[in-house]
Residue frames as a rotation matrix with the C-alpha (Angstrom) as fourth column:
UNK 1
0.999 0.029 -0.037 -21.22
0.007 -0.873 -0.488 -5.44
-0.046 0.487 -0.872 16.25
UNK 2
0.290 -0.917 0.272 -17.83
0.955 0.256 -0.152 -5.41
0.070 0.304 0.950 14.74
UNK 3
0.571 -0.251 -0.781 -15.39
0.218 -0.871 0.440 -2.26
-0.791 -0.422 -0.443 15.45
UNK 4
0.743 -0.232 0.627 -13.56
0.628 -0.079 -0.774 -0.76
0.229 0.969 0.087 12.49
UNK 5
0.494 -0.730 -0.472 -10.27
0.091 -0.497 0.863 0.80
-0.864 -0.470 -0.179 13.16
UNK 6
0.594 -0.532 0.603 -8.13
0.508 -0.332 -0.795 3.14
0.623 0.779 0.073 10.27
UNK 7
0.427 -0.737 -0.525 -5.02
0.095 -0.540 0.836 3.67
-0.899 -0.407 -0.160 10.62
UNK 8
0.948 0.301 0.105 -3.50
0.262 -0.547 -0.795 6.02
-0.182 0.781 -0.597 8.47
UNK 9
0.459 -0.799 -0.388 -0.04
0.322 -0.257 0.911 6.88
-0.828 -0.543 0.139 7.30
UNK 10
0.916 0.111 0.385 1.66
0.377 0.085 -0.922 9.02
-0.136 0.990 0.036 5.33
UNK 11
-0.340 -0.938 -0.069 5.37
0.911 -0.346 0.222 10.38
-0.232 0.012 0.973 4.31
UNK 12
0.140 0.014 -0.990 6.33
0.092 -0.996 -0.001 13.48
-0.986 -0.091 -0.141 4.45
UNK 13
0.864 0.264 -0.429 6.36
-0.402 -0.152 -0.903 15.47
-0.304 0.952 -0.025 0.48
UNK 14
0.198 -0.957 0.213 9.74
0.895 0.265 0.360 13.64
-0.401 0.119 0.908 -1.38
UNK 15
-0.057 -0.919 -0.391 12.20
0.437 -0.375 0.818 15.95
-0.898 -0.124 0.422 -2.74
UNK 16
0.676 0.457 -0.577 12.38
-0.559 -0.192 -0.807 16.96
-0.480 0.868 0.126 -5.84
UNK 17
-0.251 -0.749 -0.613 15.69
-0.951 0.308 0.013 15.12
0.179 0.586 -0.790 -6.71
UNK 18
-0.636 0.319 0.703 13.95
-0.168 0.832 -0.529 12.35
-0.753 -0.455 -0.475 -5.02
UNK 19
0.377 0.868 0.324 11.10
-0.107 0.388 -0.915 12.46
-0.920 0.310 0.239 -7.08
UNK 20
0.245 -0.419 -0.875 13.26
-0.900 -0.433 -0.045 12.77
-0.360 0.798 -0.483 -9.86
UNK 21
-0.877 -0.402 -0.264 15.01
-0.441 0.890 0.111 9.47
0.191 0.214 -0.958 -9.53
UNK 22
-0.366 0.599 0.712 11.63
-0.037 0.756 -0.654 7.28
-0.930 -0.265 -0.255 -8.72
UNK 23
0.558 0.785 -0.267 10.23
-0.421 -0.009 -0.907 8.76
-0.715 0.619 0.326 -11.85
UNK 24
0.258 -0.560 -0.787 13.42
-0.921 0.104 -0.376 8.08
0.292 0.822 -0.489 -14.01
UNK 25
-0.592 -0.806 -0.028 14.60
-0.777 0.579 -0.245 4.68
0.214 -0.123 -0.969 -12.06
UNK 26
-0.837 0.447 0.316 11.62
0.010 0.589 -0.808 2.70
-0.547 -0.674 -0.497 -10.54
UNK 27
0.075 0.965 -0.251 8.62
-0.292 -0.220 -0.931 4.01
-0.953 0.144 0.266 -13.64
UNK 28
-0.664 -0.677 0.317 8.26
0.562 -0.171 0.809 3.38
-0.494 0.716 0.494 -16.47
UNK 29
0.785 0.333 0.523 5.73
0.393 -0.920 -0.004 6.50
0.480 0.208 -0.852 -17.16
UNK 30
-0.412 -0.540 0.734 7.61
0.311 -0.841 -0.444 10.21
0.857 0.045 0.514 -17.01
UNK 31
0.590 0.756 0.282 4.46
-0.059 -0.308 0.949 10.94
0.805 -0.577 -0.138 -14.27
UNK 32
-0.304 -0.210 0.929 5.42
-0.873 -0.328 -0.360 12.50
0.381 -0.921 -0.084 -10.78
UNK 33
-0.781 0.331 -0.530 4.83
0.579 0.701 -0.416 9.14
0.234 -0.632 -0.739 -7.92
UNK 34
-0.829 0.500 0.249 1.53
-0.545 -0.822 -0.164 10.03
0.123 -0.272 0.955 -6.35
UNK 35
-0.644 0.066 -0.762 0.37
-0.207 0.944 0.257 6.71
0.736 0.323 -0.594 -5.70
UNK 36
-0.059 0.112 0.992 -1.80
-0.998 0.018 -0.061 4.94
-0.024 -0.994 0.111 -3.18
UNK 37
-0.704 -0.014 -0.710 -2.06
0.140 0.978 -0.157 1.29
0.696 -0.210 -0.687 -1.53
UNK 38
0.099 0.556 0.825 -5.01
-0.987 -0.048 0.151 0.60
0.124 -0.830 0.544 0.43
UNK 39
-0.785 -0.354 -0.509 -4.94
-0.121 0.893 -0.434 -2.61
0.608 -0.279 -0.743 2.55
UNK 40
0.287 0.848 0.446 -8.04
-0.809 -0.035 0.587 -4.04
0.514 -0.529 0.676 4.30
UNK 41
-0.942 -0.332 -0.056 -7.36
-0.247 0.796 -0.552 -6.92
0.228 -0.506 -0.832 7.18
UNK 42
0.323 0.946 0.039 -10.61
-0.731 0.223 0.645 -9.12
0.601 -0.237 0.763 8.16
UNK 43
-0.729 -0.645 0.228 -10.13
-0.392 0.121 -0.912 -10.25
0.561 -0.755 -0.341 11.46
UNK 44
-0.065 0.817 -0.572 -13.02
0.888 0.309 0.340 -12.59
0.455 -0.486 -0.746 13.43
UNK 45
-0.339 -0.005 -0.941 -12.42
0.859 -0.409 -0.307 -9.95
-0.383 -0.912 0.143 16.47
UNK 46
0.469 0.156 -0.869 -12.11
-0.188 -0.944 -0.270 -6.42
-0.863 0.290 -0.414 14.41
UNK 47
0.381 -0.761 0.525 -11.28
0.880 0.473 0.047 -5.57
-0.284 0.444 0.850 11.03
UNK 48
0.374 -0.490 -0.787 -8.72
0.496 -0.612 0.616 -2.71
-0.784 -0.621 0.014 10.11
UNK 49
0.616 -0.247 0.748 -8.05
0.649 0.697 -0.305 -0.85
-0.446 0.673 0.590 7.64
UNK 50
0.152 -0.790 -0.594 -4.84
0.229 -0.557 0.799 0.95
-0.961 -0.258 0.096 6.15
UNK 51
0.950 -0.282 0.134 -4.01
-0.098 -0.677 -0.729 3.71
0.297 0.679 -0.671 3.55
UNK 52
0.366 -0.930 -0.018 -0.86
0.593 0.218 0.775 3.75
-0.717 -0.295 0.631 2.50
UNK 53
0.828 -0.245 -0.504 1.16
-0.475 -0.783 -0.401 6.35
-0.297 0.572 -0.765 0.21
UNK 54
0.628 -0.495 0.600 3.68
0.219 0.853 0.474 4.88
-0.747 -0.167 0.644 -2.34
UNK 55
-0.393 -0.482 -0.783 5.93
-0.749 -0.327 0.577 5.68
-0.534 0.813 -0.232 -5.33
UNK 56
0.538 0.228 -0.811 5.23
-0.832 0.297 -0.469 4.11
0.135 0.927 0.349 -8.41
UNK 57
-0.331 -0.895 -0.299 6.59
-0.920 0.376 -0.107 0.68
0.208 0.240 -0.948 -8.39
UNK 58
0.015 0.187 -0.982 6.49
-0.189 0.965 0.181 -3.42
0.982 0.183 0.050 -7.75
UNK 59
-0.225 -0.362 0.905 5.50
-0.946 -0.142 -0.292 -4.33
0.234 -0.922 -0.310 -4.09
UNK 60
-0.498 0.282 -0.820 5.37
0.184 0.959 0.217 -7.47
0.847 -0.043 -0.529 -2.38
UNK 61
-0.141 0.530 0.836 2.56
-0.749 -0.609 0.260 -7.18
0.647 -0.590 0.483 0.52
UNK 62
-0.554 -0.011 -0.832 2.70
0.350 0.904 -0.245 -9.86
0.755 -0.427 -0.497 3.29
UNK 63
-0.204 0.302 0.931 -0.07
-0.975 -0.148 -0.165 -10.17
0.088 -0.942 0.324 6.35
UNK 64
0.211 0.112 -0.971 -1.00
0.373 0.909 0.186 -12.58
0.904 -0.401 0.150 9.06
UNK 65
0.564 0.167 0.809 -1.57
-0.781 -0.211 0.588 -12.79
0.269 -0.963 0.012 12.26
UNK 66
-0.394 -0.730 0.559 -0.04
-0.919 0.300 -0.256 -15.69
0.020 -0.615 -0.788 15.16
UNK 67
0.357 0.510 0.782 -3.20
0.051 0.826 -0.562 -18.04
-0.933 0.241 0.269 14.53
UNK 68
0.727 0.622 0.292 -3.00
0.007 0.418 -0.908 -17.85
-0.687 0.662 0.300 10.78
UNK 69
0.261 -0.728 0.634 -0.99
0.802 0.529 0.277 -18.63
-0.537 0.436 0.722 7.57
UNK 70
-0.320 -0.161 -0.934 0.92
-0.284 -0.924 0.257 -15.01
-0.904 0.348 0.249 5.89
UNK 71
0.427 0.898 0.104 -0.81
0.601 -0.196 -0.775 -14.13
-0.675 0.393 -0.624 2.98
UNK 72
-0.018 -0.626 -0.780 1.08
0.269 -0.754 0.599 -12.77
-0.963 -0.199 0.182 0.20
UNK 73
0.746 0.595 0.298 0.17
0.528 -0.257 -0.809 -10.70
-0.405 0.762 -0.506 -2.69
UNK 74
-0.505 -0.822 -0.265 2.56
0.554 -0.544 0.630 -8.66
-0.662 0.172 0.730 -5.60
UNK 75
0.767 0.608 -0.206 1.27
0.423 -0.720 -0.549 -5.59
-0.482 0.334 -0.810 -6.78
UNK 76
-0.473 -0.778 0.414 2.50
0.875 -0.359 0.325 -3.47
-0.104 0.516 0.850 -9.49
UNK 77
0.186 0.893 -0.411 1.62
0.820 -0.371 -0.435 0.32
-0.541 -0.256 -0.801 -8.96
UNK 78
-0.220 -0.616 0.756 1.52
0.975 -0.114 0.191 3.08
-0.032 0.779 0.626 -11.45
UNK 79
-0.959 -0.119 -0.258 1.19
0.247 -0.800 -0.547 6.62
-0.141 -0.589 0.796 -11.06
UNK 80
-0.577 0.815 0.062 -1.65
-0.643 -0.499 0.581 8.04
0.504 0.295 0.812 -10.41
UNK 81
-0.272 0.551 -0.789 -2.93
-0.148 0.786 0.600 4.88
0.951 0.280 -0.132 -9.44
UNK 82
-0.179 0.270 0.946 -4.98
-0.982 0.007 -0.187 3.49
-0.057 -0.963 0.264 -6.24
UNK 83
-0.208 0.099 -0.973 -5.45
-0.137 0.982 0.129 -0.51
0.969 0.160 -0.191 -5.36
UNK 84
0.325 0.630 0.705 -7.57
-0.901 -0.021 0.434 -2.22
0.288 -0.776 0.561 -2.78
UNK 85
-0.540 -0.569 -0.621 -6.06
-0.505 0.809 -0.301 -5.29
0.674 0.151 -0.724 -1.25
UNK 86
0.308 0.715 0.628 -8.22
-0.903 0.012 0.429 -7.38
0.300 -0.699 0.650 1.24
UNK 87
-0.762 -0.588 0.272 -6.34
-0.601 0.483 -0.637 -10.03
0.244 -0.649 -0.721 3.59
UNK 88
0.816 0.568 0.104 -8.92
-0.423 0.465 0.778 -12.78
0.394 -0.679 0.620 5.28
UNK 89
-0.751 -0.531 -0.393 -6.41
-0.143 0.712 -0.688 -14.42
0.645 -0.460 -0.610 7.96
């Protein structure tokens, strides 16, 4: 039987002058940030998985563990939007 640990994390609400610049500097929709990133790890032992809150924008995601080779994926998120990523290390 395999154990399933979520960890969660989120930022606190941005600014408004914040949200201002992400939407005008980092989008290229008008649209408030209000993203998510979800990340799944699959681990022999346990796997884990993590919600993340983002702005709108290009990310580069990197896992790995000490046995195994990093794993890296670029994502482009857009408001509104949600993406699953899933890691085997």
């Amino acid at each position: 039987m395999s154990v399933l640990q979520n960890f969660y994390m989120s930022e606190t609400e941005p600014m408004e002058n914040e949200r201002t610049h992400v939407c005008r500097y980092h989008s290229q929709s008008h649209q408030h940030p209000g993203t998510s990133l979800q990340t799944r790890k699959h681990a022999q032992s346990s796997p884990e998985d993590f919600h993340i809150e983002v702005s709108p924008g290009t990310y580069k995601i990197t896992a790995g563990t000490q046995d195994s080779q990093e794993q890296t994926r670029v994502v482009r998120i857009n408001a509104g939007e949600s993406m699953n990523l899933t890691f085997h290390l």
